[in-house]
mmCIF file of the N, C-alpha and C atoms, coordinates in Angstrom:
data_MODEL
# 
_entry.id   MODEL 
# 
loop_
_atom_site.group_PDB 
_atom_site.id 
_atom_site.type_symbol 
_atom_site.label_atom_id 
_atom_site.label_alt_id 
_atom_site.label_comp_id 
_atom_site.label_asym_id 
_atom_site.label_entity_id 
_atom_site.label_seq_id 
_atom_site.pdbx_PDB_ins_code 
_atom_site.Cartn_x 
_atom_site.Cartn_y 
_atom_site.Cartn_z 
_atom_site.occupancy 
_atom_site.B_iso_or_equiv 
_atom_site.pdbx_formal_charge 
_atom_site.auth_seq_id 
_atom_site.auth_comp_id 
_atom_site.auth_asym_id 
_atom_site.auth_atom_id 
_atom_site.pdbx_PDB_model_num 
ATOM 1   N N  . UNK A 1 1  ? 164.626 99.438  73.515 1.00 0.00 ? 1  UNK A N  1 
ATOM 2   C CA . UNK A 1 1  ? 163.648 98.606  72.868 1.00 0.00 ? 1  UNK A CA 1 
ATOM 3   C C  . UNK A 1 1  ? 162.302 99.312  72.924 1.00 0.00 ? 1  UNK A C  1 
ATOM 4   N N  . UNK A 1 2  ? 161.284 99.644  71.722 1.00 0.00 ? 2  UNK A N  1 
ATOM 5   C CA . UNK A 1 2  ? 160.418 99.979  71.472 1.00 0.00 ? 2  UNK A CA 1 
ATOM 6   C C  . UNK A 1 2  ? 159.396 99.066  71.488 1.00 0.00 ? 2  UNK A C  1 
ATOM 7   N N  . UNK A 1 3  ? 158.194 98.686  72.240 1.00 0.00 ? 3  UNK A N  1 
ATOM 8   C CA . UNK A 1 3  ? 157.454 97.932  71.557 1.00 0.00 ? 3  UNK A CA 1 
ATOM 9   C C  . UNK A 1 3  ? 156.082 98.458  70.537 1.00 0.00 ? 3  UNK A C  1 
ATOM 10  N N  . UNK A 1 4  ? 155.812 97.472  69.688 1.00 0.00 ? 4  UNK A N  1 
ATOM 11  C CA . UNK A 1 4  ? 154.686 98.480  69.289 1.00 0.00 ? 4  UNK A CA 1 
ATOM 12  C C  . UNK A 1 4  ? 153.545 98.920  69.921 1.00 0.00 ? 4  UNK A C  1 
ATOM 13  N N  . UNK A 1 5  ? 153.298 99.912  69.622 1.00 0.00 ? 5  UNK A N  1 
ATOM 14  C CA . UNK A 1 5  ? 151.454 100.517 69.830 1.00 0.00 ? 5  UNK A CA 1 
ATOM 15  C C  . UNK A 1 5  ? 150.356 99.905  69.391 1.00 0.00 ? 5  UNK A C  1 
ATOM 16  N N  . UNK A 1 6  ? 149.702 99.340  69.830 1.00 0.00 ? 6  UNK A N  1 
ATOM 17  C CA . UNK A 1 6  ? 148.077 98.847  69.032 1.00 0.00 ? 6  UNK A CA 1 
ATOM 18  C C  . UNK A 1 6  ? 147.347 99.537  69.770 1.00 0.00 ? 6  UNK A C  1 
ATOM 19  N N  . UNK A 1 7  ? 146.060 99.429  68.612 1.00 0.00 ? 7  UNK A N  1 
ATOM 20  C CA . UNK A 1 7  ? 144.668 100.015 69.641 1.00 0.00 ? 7  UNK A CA 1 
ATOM 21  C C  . UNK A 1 7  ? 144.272 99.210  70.172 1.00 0.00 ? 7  UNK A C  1 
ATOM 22  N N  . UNK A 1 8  ? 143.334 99.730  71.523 1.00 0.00 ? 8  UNK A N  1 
ATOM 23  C CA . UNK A 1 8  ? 143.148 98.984  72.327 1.00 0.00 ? 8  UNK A CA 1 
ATOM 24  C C  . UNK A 1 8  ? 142.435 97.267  72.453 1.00 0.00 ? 8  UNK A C  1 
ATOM 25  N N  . UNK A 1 9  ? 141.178 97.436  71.272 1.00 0.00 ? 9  UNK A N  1 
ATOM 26  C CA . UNK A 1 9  ? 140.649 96.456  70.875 1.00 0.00 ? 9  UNK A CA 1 
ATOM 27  C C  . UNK A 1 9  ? 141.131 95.464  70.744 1.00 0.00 ? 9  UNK A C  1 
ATOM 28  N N  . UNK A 1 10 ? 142.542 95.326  69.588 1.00 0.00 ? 10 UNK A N  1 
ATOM 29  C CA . UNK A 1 10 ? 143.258 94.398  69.267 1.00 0.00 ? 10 UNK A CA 1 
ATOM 30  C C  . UNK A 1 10 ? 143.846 93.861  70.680 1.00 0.00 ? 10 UNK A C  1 
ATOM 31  N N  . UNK A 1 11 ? 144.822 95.033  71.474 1.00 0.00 ? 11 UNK A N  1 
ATOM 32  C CA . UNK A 1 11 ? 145.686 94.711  72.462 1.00 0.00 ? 11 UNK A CA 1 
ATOM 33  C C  . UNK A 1 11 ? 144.783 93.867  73.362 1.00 0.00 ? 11 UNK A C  1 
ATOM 34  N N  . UNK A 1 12 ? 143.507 94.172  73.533 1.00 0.00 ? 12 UNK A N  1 
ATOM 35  C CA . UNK A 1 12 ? 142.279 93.006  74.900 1.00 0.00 ? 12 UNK A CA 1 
ATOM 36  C C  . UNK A 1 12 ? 142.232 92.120  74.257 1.00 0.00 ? 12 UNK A C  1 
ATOM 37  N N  . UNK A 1 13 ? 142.544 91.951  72.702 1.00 0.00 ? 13 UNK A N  1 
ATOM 38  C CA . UNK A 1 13 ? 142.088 90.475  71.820 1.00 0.00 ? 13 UNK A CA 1 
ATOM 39  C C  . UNK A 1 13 ? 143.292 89.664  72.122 1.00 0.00 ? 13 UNK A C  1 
ATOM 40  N N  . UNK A 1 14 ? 144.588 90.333  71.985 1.00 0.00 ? 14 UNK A N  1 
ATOM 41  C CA . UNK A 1 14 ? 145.674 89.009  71.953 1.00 0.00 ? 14 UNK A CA 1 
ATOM 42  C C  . UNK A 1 14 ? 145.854 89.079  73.149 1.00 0.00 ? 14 UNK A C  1 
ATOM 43  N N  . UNK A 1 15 ? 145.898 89.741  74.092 1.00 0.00 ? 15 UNK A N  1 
ATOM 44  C CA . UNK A 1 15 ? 145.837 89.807  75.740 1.00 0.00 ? 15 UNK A CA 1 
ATOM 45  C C  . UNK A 1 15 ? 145.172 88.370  76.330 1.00 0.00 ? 15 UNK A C  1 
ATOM 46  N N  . UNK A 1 16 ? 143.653 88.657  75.797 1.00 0.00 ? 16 UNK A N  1 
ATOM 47  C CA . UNK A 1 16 ? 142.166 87.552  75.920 1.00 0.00 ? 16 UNK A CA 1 
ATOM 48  C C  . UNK A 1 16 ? 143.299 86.459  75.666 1.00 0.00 ? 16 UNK A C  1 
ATOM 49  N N  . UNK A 1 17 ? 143.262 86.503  74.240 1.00 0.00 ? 17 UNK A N  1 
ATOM 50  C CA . UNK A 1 17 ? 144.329 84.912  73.783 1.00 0.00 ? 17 UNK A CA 1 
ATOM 51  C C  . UNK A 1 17 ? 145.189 84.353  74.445 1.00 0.00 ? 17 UNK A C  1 
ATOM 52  N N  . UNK A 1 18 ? 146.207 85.162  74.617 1.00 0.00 ? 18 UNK A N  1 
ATOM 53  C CA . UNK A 1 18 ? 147.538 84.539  75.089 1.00 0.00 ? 18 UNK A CA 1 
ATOM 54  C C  . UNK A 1 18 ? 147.301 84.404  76.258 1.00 0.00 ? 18 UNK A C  1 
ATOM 55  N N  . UNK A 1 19 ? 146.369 84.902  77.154 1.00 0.00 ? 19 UNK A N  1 
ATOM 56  C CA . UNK A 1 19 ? 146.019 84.624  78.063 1.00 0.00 ? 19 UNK A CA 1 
ATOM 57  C C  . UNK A 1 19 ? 145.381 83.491  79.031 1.00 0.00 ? 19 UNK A C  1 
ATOM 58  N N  . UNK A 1 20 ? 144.762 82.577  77.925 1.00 0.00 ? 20 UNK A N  1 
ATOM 59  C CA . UNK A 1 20 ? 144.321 81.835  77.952 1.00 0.00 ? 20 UNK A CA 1 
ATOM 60  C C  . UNK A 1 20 ? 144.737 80.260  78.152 1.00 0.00 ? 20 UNK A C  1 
ATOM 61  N N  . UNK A 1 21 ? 143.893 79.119  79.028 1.00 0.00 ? 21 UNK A N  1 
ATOM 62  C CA . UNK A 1 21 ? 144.737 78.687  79.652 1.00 0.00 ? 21 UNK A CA 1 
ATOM 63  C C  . UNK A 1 21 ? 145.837 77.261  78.829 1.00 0.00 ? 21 UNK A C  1 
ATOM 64  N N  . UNK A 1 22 ? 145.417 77.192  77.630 1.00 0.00 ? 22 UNK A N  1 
ATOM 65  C CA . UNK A 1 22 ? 146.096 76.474  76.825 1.00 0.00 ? 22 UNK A CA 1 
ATOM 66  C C  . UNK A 1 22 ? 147.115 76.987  76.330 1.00 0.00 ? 22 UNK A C  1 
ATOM 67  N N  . UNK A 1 23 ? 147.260 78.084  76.036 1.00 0.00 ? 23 UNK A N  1 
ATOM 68  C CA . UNK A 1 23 ? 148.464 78.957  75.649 1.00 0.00 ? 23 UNK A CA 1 
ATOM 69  C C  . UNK A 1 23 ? 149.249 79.306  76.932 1.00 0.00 ? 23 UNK A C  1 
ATOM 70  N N  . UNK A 1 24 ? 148.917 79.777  78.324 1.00 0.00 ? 24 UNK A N  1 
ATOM 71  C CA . UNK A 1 24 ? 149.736 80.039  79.111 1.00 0.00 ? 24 UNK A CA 1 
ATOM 72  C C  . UNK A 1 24 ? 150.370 78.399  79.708 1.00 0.00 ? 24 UNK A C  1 
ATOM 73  N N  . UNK A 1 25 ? 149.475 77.307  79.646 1.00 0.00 ? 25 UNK A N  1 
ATOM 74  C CA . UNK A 1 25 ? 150.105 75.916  79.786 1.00 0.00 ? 25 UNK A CA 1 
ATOM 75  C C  . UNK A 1 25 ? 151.341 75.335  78.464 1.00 0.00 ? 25 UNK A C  1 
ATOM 76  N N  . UNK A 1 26 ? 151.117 76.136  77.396 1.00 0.00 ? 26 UNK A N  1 
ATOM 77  C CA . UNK A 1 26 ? 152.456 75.780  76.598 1.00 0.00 ? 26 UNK A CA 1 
ATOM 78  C C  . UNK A 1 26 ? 153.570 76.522  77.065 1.00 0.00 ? 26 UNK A C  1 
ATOM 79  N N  . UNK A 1 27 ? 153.267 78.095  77.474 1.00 0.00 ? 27 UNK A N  1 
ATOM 80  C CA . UNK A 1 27 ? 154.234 78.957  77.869 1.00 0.00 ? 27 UNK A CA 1 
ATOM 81  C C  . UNK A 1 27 ? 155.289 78.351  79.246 1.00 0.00 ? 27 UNK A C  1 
ATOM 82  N N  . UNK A 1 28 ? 154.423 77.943  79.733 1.00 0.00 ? 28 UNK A N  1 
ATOM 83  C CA . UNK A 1 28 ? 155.003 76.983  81.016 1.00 0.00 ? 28 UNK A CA 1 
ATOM 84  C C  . UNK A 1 28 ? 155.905 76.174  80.922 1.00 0.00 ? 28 UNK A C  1 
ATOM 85  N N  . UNK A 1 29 ? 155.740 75.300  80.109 1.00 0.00 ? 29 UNK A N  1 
ATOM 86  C CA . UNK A 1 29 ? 156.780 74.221  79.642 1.00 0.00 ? 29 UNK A CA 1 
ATOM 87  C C  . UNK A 1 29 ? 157.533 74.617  78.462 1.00 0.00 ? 29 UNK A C  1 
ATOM 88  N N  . UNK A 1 30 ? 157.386 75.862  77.840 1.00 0.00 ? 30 UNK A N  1 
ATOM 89  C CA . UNK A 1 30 ? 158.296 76.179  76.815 1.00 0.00 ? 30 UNK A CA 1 
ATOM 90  C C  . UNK A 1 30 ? 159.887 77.189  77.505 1.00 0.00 ? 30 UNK A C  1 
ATOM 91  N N  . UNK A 1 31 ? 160.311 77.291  76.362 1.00 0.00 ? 31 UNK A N  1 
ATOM 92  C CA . UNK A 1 31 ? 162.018 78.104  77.006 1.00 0.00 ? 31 UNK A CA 1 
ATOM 93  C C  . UNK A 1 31 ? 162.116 79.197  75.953 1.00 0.00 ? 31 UNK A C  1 
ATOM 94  N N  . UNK A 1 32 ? 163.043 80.003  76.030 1.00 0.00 ? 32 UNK A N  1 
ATOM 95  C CA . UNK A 1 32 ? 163.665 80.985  75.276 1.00 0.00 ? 32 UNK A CA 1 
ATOM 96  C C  . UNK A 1 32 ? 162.566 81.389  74.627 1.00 0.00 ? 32 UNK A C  1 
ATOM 97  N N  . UNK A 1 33 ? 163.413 81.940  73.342 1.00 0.00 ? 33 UNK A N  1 
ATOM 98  C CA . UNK A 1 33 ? 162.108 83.165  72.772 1.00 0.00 ? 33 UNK A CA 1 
ATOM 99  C C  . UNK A 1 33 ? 160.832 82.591  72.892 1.00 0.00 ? 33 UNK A C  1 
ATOM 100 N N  . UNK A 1 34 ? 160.561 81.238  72.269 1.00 0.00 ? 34 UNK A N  1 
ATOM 101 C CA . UNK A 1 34 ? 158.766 81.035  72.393 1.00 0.00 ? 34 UNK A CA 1 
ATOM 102 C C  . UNK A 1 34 ? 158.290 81.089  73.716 1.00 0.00 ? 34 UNK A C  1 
ATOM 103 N N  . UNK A 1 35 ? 158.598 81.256  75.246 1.00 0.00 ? 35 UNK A N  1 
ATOM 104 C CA . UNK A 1 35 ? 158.542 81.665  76.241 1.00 0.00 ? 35 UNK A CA 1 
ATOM 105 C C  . UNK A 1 35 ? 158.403 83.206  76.218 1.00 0.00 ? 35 UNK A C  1 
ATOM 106 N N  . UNK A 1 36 ? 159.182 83.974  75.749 1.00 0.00 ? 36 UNK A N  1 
ATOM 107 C CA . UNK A 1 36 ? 158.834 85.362  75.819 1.00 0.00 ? 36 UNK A CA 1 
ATOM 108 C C  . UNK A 1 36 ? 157.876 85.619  74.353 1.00 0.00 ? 36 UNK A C  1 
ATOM 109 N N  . UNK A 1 37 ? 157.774 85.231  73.172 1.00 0.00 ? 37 UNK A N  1 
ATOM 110 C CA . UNK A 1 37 ? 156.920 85.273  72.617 1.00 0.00 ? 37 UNK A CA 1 
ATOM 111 C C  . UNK A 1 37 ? 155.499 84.831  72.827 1.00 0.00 ? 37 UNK A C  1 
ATOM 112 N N  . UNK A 1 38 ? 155.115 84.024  74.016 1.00 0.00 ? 38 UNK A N  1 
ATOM 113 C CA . UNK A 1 38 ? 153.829 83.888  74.219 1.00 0.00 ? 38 UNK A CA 1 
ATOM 114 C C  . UNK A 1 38 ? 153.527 84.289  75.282 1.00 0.00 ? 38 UNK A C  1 
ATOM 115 N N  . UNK A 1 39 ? 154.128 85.372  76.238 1.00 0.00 ? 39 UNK A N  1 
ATOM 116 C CA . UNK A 1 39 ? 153.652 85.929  77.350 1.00 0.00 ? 39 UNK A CA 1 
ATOM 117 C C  . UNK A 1 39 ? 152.663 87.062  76.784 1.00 0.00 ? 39 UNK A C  1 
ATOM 118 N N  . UNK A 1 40 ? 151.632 87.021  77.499 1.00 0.00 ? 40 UNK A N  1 
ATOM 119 C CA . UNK A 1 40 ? 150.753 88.125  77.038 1.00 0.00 ? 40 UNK A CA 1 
ATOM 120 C C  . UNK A 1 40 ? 151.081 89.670  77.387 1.00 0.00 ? 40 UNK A C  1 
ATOM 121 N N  . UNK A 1 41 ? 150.608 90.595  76.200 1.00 0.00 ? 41 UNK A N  1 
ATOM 122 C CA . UNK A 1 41 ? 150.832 91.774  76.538 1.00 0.00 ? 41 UNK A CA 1 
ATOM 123 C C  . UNK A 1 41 ? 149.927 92.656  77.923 1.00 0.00 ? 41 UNK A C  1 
ATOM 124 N N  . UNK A 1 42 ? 150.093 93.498  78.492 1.00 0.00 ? 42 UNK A N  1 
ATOM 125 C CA . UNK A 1 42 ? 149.704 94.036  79.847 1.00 0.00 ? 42 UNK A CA 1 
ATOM 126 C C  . UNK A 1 42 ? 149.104 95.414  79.124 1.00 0.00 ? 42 UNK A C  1 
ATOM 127 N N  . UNK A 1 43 ? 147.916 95.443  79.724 1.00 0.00 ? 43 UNK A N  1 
ATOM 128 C CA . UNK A 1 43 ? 147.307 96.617  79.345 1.00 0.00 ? 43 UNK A CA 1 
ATOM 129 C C  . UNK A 1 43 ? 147.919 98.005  80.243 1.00 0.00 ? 43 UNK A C  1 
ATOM 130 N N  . UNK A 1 44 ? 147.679 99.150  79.484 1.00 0.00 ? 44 UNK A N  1 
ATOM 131 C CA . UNK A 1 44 ? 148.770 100.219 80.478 1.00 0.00 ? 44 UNK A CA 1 
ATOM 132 C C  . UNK A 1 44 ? 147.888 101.273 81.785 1.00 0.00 ? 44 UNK A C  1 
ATOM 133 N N  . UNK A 1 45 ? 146.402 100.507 81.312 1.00 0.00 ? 45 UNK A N  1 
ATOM 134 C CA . UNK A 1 45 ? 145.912 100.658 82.537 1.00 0.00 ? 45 UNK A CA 1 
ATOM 135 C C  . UNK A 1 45 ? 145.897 99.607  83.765 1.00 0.00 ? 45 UNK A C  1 
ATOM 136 N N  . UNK A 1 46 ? 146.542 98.390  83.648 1.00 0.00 ? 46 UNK A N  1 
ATOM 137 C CA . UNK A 1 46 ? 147.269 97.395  84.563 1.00 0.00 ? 46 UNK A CA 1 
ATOM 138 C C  . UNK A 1 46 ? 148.459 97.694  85.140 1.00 0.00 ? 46 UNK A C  1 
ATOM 139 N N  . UNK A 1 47 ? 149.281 98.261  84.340 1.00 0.00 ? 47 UNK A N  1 
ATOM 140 C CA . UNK A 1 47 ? 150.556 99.022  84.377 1.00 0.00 ? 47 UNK A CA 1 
ATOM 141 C C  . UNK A 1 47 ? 150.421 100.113 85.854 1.00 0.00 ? 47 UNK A C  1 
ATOM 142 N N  . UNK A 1 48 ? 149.722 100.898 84.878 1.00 0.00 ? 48 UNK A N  1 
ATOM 143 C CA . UNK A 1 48 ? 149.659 101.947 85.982 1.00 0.00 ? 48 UNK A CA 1 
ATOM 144 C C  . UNK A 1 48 ? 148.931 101.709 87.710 1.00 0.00 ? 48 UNK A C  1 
ATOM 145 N N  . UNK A 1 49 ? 147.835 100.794 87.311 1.00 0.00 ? 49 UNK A N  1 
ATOM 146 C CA . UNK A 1 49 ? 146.950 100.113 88.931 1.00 0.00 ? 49 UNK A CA 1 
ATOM 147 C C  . UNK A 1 49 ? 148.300 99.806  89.748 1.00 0.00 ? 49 UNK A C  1 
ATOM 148 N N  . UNK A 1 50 ? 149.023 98.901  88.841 1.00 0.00 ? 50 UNK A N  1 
ATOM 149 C CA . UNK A 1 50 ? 149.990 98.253  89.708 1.00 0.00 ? 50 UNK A CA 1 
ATOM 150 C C  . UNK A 1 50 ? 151.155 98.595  90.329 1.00 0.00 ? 50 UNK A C  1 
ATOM 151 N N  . UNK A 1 51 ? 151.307 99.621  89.321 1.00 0.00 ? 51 UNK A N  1 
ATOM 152 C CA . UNK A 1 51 ? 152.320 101.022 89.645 1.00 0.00 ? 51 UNK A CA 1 
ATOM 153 C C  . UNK A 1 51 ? 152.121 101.596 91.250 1.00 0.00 ? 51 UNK A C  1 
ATOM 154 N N  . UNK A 1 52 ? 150.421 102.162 90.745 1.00 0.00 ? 52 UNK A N  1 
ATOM 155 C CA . UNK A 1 52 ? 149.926 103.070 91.940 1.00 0.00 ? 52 UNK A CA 1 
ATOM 156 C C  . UNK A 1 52 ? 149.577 102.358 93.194 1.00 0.00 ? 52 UNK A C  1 
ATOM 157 N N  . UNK A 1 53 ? 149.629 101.015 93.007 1.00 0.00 ? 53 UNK A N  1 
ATOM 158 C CA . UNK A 1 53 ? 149.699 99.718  94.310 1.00 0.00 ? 53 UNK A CA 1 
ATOM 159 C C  . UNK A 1 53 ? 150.891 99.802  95.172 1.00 0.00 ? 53 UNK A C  1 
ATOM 160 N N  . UNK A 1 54 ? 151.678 99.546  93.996 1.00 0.00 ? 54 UNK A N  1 
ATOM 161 C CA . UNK A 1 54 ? 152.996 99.698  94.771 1.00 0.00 ? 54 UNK A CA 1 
ATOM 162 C C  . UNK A 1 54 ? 153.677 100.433 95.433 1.00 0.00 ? 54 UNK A C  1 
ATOM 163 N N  . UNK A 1 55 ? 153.736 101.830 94.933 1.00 0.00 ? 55 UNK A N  1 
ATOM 164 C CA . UNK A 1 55 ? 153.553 103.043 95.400 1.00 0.00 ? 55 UNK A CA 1 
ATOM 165 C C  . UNK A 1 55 ? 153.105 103.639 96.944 1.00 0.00 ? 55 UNK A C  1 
ATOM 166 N N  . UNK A 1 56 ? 151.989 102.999 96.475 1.00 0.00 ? 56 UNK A N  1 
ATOM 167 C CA . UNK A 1 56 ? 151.139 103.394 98.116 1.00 0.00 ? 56 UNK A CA 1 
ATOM 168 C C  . UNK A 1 56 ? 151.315 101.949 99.071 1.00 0.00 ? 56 UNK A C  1 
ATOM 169 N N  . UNK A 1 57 ? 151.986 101.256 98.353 1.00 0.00 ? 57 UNK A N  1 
ATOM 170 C CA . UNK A 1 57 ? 151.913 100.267 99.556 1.00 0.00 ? 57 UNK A CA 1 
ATOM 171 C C  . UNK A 1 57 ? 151.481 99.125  99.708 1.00 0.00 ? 57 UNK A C  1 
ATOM 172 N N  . UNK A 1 58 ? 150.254 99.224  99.206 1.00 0.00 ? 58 UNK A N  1 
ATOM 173 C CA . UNK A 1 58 ? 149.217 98.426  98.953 1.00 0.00 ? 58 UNK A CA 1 
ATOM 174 C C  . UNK A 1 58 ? 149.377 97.137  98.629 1.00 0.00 ? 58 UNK A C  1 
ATOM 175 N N  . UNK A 1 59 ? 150.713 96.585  98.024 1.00 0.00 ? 59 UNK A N  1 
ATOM 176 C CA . UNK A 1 59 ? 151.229 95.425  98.219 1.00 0.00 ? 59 UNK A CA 1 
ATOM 177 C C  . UNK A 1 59 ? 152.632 94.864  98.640 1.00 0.00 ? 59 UNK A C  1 
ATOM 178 N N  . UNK A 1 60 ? 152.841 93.671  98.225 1.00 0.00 ? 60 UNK A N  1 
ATOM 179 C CA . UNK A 1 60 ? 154.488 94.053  98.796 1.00 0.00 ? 60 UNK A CA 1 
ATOM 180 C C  . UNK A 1 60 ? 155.173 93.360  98.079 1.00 0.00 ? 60 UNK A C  1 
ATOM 181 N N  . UNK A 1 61 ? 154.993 93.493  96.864 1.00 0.00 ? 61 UNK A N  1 
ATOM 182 C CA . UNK A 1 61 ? 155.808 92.638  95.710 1.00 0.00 ? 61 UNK A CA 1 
ATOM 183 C C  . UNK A 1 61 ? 157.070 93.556  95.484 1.00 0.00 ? 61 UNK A C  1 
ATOM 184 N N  . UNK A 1 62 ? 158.389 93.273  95.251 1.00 0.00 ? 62 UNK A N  1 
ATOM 185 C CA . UNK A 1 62 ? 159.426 94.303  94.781 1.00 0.00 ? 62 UNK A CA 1 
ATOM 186 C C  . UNK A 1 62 ? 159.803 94.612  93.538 1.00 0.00 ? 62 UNK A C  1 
ATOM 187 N N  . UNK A 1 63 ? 159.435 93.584  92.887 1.00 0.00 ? 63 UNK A N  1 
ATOM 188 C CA . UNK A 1 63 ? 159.454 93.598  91.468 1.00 0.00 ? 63 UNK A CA 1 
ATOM 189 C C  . UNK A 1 63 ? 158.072 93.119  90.318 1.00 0.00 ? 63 UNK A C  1 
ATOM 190 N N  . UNK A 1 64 ? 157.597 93.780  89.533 1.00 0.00 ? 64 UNK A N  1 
ATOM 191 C CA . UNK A 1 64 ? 156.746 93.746  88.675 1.00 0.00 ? 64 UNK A CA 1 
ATOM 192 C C  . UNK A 1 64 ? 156.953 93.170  87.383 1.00 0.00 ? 64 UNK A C  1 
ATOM 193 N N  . UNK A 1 65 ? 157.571 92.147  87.126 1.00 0.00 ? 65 UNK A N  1 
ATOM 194 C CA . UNK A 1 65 ? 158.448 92.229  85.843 1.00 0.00 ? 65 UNK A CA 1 
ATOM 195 C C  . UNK A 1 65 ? 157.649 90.846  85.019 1.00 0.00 ? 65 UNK A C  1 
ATOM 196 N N  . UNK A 1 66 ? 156.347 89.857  85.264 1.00 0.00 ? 66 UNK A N  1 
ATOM 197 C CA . UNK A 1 66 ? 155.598 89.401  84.310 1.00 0.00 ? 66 UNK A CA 1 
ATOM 198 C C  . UNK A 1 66 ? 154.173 89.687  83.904 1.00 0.00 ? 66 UNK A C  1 
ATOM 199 N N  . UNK A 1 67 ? 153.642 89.319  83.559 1.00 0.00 ? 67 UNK A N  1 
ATOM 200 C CA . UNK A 1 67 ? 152.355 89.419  83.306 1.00 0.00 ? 67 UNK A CA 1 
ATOM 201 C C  . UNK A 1 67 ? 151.470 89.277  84.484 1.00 0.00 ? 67 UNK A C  1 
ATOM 202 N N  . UNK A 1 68 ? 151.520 87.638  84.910 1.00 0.00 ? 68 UNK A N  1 
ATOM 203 C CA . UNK A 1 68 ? 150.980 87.246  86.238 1.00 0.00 ? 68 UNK A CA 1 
ATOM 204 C C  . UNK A 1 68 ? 150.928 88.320  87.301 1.00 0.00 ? 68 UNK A C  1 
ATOM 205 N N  . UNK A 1 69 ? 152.411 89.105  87.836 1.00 0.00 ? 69 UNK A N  1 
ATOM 206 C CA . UNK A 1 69 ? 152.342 89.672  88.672 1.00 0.00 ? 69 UNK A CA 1 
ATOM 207 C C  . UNK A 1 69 ? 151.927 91.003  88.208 1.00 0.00 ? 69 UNK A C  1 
ATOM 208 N N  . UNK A 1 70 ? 151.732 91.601  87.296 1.00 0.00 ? 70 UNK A N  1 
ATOM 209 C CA . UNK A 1 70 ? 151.221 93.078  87.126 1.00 0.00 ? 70 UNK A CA 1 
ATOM 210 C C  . UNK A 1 70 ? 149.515 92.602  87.605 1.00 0.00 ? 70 UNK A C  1 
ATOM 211 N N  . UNK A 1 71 ? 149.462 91.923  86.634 1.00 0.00 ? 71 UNK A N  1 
ATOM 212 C CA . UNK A 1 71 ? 147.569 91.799  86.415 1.00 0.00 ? 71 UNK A CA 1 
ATOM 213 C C  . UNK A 1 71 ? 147.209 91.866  88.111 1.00 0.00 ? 71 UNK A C  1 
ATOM 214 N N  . UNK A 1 72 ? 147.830 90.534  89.229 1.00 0.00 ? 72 UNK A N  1 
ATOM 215 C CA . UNK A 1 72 ? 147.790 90.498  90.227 1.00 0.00 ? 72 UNK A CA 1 
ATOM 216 C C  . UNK A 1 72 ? 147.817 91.873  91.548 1.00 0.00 ? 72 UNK A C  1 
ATOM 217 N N  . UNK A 1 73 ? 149.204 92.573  90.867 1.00 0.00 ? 73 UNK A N  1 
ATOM 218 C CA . UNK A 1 73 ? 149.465 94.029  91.454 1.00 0.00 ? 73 UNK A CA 1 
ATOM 219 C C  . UNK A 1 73 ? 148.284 94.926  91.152 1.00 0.00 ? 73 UNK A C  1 
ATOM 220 N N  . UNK A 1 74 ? 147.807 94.684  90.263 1.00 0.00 ? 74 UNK A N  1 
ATOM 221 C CA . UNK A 1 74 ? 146.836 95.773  89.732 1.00 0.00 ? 74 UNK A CA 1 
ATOM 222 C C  . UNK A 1 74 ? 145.069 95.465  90.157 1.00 0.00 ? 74 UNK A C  1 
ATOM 223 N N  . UNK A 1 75 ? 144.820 94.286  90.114 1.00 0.00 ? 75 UNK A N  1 
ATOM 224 C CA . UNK A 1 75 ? 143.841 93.823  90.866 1.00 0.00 ? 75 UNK A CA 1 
ATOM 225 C C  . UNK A 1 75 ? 143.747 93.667  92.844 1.00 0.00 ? 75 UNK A C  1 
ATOM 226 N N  . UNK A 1 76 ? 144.381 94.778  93.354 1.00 0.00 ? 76 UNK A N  1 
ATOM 227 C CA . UNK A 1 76 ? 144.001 94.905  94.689 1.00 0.00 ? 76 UNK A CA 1 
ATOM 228 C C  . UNK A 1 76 ? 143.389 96.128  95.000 1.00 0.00 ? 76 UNK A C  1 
# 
């Protein structure tokens, strides 16, 4: 699975959005695809913070696999 590329601008705009707490409160109570269709995309400099967190230690999550927990991994 490929996802697409955007520039960055756009990617902080629907990031900002979906991020937001009316949209992540539908995501909550929603299921199947509209659940994975409204998780926000992760910037790949979040990616990588959370990467290099983990890595060194720095936290102790074992798996990285939503939004919540990257942004979280990546903010220590």
């Amino acid at each position: 699975m490929n996802p697409p590329r955007v520039a960055s601008f756009y990617g902080e705009f629907i990031e900002s959005l979906l991020s937001s707490g009316p949209v992540r409160g539908i995501t909550k109570v929603s299921s199947g695809f509209v659940k994975i269709a409204l998780e926000p995309p992760v910037s790949v400099d979040s990616v990588s913070a959370a990467a290099c967190n983990a890595a060194t230690g720095k936290i102790d999550i074992d798996v990285l696999d939503t939004y919540d927990k990257i942004k979280k991994a990546s903010q220590v």
